[in-house]
N, C-alpha and C positions, 0 to 999 in steps of 0.2 A: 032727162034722167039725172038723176043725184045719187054719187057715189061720194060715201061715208070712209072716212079714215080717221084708225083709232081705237079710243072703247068706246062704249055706251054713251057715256054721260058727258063726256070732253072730246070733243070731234071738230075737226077741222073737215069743210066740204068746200068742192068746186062742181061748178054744174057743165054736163056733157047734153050737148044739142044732139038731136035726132040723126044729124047729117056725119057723127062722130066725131064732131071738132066740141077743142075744149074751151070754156073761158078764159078769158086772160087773171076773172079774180078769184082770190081761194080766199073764204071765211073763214078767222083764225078768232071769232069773238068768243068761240068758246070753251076756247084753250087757255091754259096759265100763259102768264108772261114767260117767256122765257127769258128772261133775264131777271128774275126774283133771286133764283139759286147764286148767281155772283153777287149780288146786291146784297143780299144775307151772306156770304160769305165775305164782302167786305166788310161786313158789319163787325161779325165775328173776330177779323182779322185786328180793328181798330179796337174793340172791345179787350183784346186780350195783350194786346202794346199797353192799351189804359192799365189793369191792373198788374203788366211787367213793371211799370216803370212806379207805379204807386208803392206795389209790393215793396218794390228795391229801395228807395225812397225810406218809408216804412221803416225797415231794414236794419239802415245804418242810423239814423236818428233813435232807433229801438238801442240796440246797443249802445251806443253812446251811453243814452241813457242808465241803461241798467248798470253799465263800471259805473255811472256815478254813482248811484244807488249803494253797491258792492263797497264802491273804494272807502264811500265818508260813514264811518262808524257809526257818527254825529245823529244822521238819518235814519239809521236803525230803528223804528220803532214797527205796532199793529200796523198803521195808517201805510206809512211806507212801505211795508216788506209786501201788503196785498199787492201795491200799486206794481213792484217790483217782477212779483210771479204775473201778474196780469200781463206787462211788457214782456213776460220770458215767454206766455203764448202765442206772443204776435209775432213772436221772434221766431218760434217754431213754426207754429203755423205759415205764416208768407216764406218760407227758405223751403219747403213739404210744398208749398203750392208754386213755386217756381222750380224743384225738382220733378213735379210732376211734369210739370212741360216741359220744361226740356229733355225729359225723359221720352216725352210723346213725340216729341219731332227729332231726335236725332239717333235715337234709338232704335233698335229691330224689335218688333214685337216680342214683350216675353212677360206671361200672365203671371210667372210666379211676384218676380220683382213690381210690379205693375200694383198688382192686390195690394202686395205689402205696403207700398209707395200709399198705397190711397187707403189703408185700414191707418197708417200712422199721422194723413194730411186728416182725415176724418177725426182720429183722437184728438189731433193737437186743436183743430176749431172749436169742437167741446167743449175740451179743460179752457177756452178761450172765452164761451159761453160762461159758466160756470164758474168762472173767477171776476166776471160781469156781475153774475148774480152777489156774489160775494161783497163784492164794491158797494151794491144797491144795499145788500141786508145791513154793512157794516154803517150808509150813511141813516141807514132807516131808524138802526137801534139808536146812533148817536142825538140823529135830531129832531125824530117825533118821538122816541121813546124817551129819550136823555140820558139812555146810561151810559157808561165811560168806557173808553178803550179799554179798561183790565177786564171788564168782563166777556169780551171776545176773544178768545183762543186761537194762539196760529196753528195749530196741532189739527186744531177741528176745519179750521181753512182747507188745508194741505190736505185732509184726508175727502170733503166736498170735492176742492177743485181739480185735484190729481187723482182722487181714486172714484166716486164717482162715474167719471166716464168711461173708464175701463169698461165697469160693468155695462154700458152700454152697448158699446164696441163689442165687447167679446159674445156679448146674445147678437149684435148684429150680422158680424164672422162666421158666426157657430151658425146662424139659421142659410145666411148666402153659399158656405160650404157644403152643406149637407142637400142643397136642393140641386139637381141637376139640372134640371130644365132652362138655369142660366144660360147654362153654357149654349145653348140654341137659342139667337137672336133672332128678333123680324128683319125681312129685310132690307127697310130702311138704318138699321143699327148697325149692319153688318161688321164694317167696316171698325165700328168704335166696339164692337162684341171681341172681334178678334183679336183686337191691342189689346183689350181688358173691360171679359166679361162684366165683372164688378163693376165696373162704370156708367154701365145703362142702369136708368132707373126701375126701383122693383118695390114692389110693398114691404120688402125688406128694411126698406132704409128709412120707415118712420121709426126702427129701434131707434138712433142717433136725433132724427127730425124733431120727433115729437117732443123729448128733452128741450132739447132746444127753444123750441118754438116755446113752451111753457117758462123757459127761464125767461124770456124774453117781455114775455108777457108781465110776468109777475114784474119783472122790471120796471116796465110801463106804469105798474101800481106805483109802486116804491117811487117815482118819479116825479106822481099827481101828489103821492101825500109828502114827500119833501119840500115841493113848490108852496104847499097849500102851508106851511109849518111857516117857510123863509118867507111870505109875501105877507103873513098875516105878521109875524115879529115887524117886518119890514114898515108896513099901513101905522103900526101902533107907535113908531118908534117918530122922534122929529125931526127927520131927514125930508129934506124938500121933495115933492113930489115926482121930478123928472132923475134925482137923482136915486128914488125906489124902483125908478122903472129900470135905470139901468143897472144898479142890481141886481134883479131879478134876472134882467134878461141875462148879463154875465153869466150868472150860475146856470141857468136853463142852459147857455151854448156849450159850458164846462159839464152837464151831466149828462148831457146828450152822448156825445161818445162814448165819455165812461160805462154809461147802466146798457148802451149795446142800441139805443131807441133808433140809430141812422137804419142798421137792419130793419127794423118794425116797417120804417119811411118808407124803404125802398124793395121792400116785401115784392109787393103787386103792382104792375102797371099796365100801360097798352101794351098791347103784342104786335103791330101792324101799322104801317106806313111811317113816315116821315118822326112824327110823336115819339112810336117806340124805339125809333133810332136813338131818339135825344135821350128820352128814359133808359135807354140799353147804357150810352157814354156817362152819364150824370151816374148812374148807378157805380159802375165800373171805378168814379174818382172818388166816391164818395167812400166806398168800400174798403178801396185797396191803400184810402191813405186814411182808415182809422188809427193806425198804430199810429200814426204821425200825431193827429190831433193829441193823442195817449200825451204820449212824448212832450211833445209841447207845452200843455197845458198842466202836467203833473210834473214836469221834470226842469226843461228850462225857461219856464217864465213864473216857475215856483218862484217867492221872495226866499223860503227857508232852505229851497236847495241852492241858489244864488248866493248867498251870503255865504254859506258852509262851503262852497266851491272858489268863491273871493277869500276866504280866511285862507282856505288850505295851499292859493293860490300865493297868499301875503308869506305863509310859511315860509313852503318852498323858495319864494328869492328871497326871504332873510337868511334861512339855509343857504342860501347857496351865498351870500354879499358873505357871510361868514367866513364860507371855506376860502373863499377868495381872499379876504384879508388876512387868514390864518396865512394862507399861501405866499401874498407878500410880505407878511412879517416876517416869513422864514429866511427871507433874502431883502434884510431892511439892509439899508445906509452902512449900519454897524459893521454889520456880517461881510458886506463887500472891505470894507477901509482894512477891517481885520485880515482878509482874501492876501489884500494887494501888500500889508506889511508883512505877512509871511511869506508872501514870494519874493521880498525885495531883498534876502539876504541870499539868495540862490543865484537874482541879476546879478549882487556887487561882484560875487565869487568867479562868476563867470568873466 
């Protein structure tokens, strides 16, 4: 006889002889692994160190940046000031997405803060989205339309990249609050329902998705007809052939981050074994160190912020060799000789 344990469909069996004795083997072929759930959860574990330390990374090279941006007047123009608010969403965004975790793990569960925590990481990715798009439409006008920076408005930026998503957010808020049925999770969710309903996925959140996912897209256009503008100026122009290619590709690596396309890249992948391991990590640096590329690539390995950062640099120590020399002029040769003939009628007296 054959006694079944288990459910239906996944059962582990051992066979029992007539005489009541049982085999020594138990068939577990058609049970999961049990050891998937750690395996995935080291996954997880690794996955979310990657974009800790991306984020952080990120972070402070973000900043940096943007004082620079703030401090040199010089840089003030359209081109810059986008580049500027686009770093101030990564700034927001990765500082919202590392408070949300450490709000997850050191924190006692509490839904109010929790929502808020994740309606404000939610907004800041958005306006982060959407100053992407900004970036594409401002290189799209310049260099397949050709018109000039004064015809773009930072008024109209500002009102696209910061206000914009609100509107999203707030029909997203409004529809998640008003539905109860949130709040009753499956019971596979249980666990992440109770920290914070809001968290589980719900058709709710293609309010914010579908944005998104359309900026991203149109991005991708803006992309194909930038390349297609710079390779063709490139073909026509009489620069040697290996040194067109490497133009090109420069710029392709430089608009890559900018128009948001790393996202497009690493959209979809495998879900399952070994593969989507590598695609779970690959994803995870590529992600969480876009601000960094930001940064790097618009900020310190700019030539025009380099040089504005060397002048202000040259300033500051001819300032400062100045005050130094004012300094010891005040106590030259002169000053002392004069010191010591006024005190030497006070010695004789003495």
């Amino acid at each position: 006889m054959q006694l079944l344990i288990g459910i239906v469909t996944e059962n582990a069996s051992r066979w029992c002889s007539f005489n009541g004795t049982w085999s020594s083997y138990s068939n577990y072929s058609l049970c999961h692994d049990v050891r998937e759930p750690s395996i995935e959860g080291g996954v997880e574990v690794i996955s979310t160190t990657i974009y800790f330390v991306g984020y952080s990374i990120s972070l402070l090279t973000l900043i940096v940046a943007v004082s620079i941006f703030l401090y040199c007047k010089e840089l003030r123009c359209i081109r810059n000031n986008i580049h500027t608010n686009l770093m101030f969403t990564y700034i927001l965004a990765d500082s919202m997405w590392i408070l949300n975790n450490v709000m997850q793990v050191s924190m006692q569960p509490d839904v109010p803060t929790c929502v808020a925590f994740l309606s404000l990481l939610n907004y800041f990715q958005l306006t982060n989205y959407f100053w992407m798009f900004i970036e594409g439409l401002y290189l799209f006008l310049l260099v397949v339309k050709t018109f000039t920076g004064d015809n773009i408005k930072l008024r109209l930026c500002l009102i696209i990249g910061w206000g914009m998503p609100v509107l999203f957010i707030t029909m997203w808020a409004i529809a998640k609050s008003l539905d109860q049925s949130i709040m009753s999770q499956p019971k596979q969710e249980v666990a992440l329902g109770r920290h914070c309903p809001w968290m589980v996925s719900h058709p709710y959140d293609w309010f914010y998705q579908a944005p998104a996912i359309l900026v991203l897209c149109i991005n991708v256009i803006f992309l194909f007809m930038i390349m297609w503008v710079l390779i063709t100026k490139l073909w026509s122009s009489t620069n040697a052939e290996t040194q067109q290619y490497r133009k090109a590709s420069k710029a392709l690596l430089v608009l890559i981050p900018l128009l948001g396309v790393t996202y497009v890249l690493v959209l979809m992948g495998p879900t399952e074994g070994q593969v989507a391991n590598a695609f779970s990590y690959t994803r995870a640096v590529l992600l969480s160190s876009q601000g960094l590329f930001i940064a790097l690539f618009y900020c310190f390995l700019n030539t025009e912020v380099q040089n504005t950062v060397k002048h202000h640099i040259v300033r500051w120590t001819t300032a400062r060799d100045l005050d130094t020399e004012r300094r010891y002029n005040n106590w030259s040769p002169r000053s002392r000789t004069e010191s010591i003939r006024y005190s030497i009628p006070l010695l004789c007296n003495e």
